[in-house]
Legacy VTK file of the C-alpha trace (Angstrom):
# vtk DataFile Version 3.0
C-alpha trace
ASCII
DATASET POLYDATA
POINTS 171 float
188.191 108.271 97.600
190.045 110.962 99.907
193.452 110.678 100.044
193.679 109.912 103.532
190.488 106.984 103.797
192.077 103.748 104.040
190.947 101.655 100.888
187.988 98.510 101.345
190.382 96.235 100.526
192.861 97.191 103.446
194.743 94.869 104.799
193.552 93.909 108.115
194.467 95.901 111.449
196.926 92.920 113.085
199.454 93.742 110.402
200.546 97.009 112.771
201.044 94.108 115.431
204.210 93.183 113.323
205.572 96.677 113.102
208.478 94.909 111.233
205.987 93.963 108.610
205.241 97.663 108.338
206.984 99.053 105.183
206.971 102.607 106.905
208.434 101.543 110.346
210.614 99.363 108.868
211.877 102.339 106.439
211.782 104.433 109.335
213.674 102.031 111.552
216.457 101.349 108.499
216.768 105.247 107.974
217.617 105.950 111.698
220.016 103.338 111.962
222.069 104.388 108.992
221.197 108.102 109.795
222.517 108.292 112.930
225.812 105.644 112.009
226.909 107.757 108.946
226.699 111.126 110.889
228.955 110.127 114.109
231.300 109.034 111.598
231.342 111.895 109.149
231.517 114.187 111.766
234.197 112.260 113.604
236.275 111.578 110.144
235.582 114.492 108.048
234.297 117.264 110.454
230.750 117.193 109.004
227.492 115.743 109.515
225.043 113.735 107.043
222.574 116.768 106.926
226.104 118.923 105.980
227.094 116.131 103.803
223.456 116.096 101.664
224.340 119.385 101.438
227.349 118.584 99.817
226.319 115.560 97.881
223.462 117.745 96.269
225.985 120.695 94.985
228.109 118.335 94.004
225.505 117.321 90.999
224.382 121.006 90.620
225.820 124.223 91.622
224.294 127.423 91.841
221.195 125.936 93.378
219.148 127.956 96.242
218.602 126.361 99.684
215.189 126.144 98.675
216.166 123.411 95.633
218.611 121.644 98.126
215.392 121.058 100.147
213.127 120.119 97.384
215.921 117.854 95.745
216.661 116.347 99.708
213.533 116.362 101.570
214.722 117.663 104.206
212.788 120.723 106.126
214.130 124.601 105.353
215.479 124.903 108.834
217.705 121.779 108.726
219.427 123.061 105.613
219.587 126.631 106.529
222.051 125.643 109.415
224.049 123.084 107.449
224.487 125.768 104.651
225.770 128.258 107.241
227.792 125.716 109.187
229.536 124.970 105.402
229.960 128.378 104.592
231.700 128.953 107.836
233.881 125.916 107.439
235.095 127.500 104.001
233.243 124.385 101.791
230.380 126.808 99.820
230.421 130.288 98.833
226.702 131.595 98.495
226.150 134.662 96.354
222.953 136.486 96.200
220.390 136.345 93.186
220.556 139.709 91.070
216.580 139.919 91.257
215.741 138.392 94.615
216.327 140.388 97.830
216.652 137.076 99.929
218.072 134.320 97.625
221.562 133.088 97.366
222.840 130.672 95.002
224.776 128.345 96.873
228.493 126.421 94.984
231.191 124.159 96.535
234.343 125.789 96.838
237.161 123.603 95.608
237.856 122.734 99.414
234.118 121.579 99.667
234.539 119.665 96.148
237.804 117.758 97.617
235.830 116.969 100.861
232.768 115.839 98.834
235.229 113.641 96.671
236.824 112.315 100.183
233.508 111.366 101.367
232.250 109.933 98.917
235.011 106.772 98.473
233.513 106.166 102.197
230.086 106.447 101.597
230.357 104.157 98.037
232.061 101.594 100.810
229.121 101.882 103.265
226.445 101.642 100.394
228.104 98.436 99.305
228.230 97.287 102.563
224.378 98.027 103.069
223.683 95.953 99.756
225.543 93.020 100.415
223.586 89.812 99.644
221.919 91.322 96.892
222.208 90.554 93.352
222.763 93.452 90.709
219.074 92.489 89.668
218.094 92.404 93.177
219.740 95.980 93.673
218.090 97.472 90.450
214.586 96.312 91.482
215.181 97.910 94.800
216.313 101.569 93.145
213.431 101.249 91.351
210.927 100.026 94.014
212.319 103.061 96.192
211.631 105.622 93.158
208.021 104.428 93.484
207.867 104.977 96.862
209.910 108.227 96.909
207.192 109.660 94.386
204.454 108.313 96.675
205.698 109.624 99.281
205.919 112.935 97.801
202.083 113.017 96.841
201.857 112.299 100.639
203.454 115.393 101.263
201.303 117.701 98.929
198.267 115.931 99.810
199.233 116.628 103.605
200.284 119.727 102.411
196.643 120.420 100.836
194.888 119.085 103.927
196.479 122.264 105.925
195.765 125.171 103.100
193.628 127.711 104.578
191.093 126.859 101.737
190.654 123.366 103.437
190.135 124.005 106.800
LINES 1 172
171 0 1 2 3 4 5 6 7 8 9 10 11 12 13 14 15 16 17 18 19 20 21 22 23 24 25 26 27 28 29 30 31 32 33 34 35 36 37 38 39 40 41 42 43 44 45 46 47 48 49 50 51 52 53 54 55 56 57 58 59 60 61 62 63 64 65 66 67 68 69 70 71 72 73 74 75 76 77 78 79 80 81 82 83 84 85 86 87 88 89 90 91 92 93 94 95 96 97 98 99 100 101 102 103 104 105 106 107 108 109 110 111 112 113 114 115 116 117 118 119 120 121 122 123 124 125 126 127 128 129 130 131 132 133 134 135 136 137 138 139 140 141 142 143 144 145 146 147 148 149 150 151 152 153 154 155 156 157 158 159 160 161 162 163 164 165 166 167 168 169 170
């Protein structure tokens, strides 16, 4: 079956009448809400925004990583990271340095001012996570990660099979 063909067994049309009901609204809905929460108060605490502070977060785990890796790693579109990588590097938080065999690519690092700010940030957003999670067990909270690591690898065949449906060789 196609990718893209709804399955016999689909569940009948009236569940999009409770949009709530919808796992990808209701993701949707949840990832606005703490989306656009976290990045008024970033920005208004720490000067940055969440797209800045994935940024951050990512080179935090690994530095020396392209913008290219920060998007795969992320999900978030070339564009968006391109301007929070320059916005960083003007605020003195990365350094980028350009790739000895590549004409283009620049290996992007935390500078120890963008390490401290990480570090800063991330007592606050520990605090917020918690506060997301309250209510739910530690059992309750490992399902979930691991429920989400399902969907997060669904969600990336989504994106190659989308991906596949606009290759010249398709169309």
């Amino acid at each position: 079956m196609p990718p893209n063909q709804a399955p016999d067994s689909a569940a009948p049309e009236t569940k999009l009448d409770d949009l709530g009901a919808f796992v990808p609204f209701f993701i949707r809905s949840i990832a606005n809400r703490l989306a656009n929460a976290t990045s008024r108060t970033y920005q208004r605490q720490f000067g940055v925004g969440l797209n800045e502070w994935s940024c951050l977060a990512t080179l935090a785990i690994k530095d020396d990583i392209s913008a290219s890796r920060i998007c795969e790693i992320s999900g978030f579109d070339k564009a968006v990271i391109s301007r929070s990588v320059g916005a960083l590097e003007s605020k003195g938080l990365i350094e980028t340095r350009p790739v000895e065999d590549h004409n283009r690519r620049r290996l992007i690092r935390l500078t120890p001012a963008g390490r401290s700010l990480y570090l800063e940030i991330r007592k606050l957003a520990l605090v917020r996570e918690e506060r997301l999670l309250e209510g739910l067990s530690a059992k309750d909270r490992s399902a979930l990660v691991g429920y989400l690591e399902i969907m997060q690898r669904n969600a990336t065949g989504l994106v190659q099979d989308a991906a596949a449906d606009e290759s010249p060789s398709h169309l």
